[in-house]
C-alpha positions in Angstrom: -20.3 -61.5 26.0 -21.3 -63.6 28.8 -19.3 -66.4 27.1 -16.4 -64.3 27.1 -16.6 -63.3 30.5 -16.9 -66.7 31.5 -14.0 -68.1 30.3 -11.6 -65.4 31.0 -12.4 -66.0 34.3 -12.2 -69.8 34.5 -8.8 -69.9 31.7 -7.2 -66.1 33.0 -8.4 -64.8 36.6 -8.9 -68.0 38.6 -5.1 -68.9 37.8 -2.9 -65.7 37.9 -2.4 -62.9 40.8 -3.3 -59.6 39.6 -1.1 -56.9 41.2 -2.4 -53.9 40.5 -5.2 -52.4 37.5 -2.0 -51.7 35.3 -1.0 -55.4 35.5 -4.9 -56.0 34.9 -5.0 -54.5 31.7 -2.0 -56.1 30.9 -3.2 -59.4 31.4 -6.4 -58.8 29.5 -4.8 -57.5 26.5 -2.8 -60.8 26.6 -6.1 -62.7 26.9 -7.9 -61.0 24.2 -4.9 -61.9 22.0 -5.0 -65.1 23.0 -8.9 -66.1 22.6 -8.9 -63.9 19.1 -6.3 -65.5 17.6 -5.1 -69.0 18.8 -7.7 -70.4 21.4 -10.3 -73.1 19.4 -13.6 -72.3 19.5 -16.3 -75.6 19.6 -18.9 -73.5 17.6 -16.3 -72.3 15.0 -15.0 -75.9 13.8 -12.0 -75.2 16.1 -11.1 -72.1 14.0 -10.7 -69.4 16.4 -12.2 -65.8 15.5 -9.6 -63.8 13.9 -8.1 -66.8 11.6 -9.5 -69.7 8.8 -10.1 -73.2 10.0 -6.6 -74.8 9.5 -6.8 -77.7 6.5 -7.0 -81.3 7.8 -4.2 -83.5 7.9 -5.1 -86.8 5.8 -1.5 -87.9 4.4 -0.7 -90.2 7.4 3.2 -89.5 7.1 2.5 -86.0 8.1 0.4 -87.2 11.0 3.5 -89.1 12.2 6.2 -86.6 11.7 4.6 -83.3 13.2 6.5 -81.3 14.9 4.3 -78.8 17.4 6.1 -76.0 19.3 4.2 -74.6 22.3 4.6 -70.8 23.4 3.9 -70.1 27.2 1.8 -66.7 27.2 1.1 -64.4 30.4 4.3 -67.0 32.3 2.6 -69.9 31.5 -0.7 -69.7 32.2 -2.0 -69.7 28.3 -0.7 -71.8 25.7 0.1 -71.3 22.0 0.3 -74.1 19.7 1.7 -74.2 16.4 3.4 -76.3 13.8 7.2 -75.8 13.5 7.9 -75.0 9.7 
């Protein structure tokens, strides 16, 4: 839990001003999302918690034609990055 704690405050609190406890919850509800299912996790193979570990990429002509889309959570203070289909 400490973990947890820890990095909402350093990837969430430290960058955003909270208005009021509505806007609070709000933001922690995004956050939880977030670090369930699209933040990478070191100890999880960079799987996050609520989804598999994606399957490398070895054909090298993939590697040079991805195409990544990024989704701006919370007005852009999280990320979400997935492949385009």
């Amino acid at each position: 839990m400490e973990r947890w704690v820890q990095s909402c405050r350093h990837e969430l609190l430290d960058r955003c001003l909270l208005w009021n406890e509505h806007h609070l919850r709000y933001a922690l509800r995004e956050y939880e999302h977030f670090y369930n299912q699209h933040r990478a996790h070191q100890g999880l193979n960079q799987a996050a918690p609520l989804r598999p570990v994606p399957d490398p990429i070895t054909d090298p002509k993939r590697i040079t034609d991805l195409n990544i889309r990024r989704r701006d959570r919370l007005g852009g203070v999280l990320h979400e990055y997935s492949h385009a289909a």
